[in-house]
C-alpha positions in Angstrom: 6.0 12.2 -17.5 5.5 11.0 -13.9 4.7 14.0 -11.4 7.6 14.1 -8.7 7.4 14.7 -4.8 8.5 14.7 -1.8 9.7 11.1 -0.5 7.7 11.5 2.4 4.7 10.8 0.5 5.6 7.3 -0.3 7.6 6.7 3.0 4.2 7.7 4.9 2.1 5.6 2.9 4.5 2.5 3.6 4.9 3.1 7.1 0.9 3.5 7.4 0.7 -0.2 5.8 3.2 -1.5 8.0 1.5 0.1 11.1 -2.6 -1.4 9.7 -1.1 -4.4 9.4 1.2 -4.4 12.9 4.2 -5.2 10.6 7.8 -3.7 11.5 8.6 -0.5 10.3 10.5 -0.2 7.6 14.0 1.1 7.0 14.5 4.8 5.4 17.2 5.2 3.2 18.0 9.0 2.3 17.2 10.3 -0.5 20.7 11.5 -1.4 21.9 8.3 -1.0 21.0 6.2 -4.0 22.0 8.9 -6.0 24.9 7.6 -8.0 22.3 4.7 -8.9 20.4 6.6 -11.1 17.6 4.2 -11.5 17.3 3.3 -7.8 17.1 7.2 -7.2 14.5 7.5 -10.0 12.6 5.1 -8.7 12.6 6.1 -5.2 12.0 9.8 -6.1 9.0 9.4 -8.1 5.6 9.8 -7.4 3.3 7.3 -9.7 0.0 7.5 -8.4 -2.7 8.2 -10.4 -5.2 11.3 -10.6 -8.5 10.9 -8.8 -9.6 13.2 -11.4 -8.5 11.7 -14.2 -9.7 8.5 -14.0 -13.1 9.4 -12.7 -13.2 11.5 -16.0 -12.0 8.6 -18.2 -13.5 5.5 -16.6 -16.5 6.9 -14.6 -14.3 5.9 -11.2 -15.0 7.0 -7.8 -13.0 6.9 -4.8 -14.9 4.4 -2.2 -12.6 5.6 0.7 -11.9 9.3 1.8 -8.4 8.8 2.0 -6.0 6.3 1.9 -5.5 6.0 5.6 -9.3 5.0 5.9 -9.0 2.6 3.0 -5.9 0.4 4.5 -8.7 0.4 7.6 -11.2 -0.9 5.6 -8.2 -3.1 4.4 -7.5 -4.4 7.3 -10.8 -5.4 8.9 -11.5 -7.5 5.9 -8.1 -9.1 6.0 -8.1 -10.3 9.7 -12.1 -11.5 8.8 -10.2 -13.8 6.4 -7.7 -15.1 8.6 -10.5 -15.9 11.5 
């Protein structure tokens, strides 16, 4: 069963994207509003990222970025290095 958090963890992540990448923000939609979509709220409500843990345990896996800010950096860079 998928662990579930706050929405802010996904919502950050997106917005960090958007800013790496000097796209618009994106629009928030409240949490309480999808609710009588069930399947919308699920989806917007659930956190599915993987343990670090786990798959450094199952597939020998290690993180090459500290976090995930300093990986959309890394990102980033080689991104606009394609584009020039």
């Amino acid at each position: 069963m998928p662990r579930k958090r706050a929405l802010p963890v996904v919502a950050g992540h997106v917005r960090a994207v958007a800013a790496v990448f000097e796209a618009p923000a994106p629009r928030t939609v409240p949490l309480w509003l999808p609710r009588p979509a069930p399947r919308a709220h699920t989806v917007m409500s659930t956190d599915l990222r993987p343990a670090d843990d786990k798959a450094g345990a199952e597939f020998g896996w290690t993180p090459t970025h500290a976090d995930s800010a300093d990986g959309l950096a890394s990102l980033a860079v080689g991104v606009s290095r394609l584009a020039a």
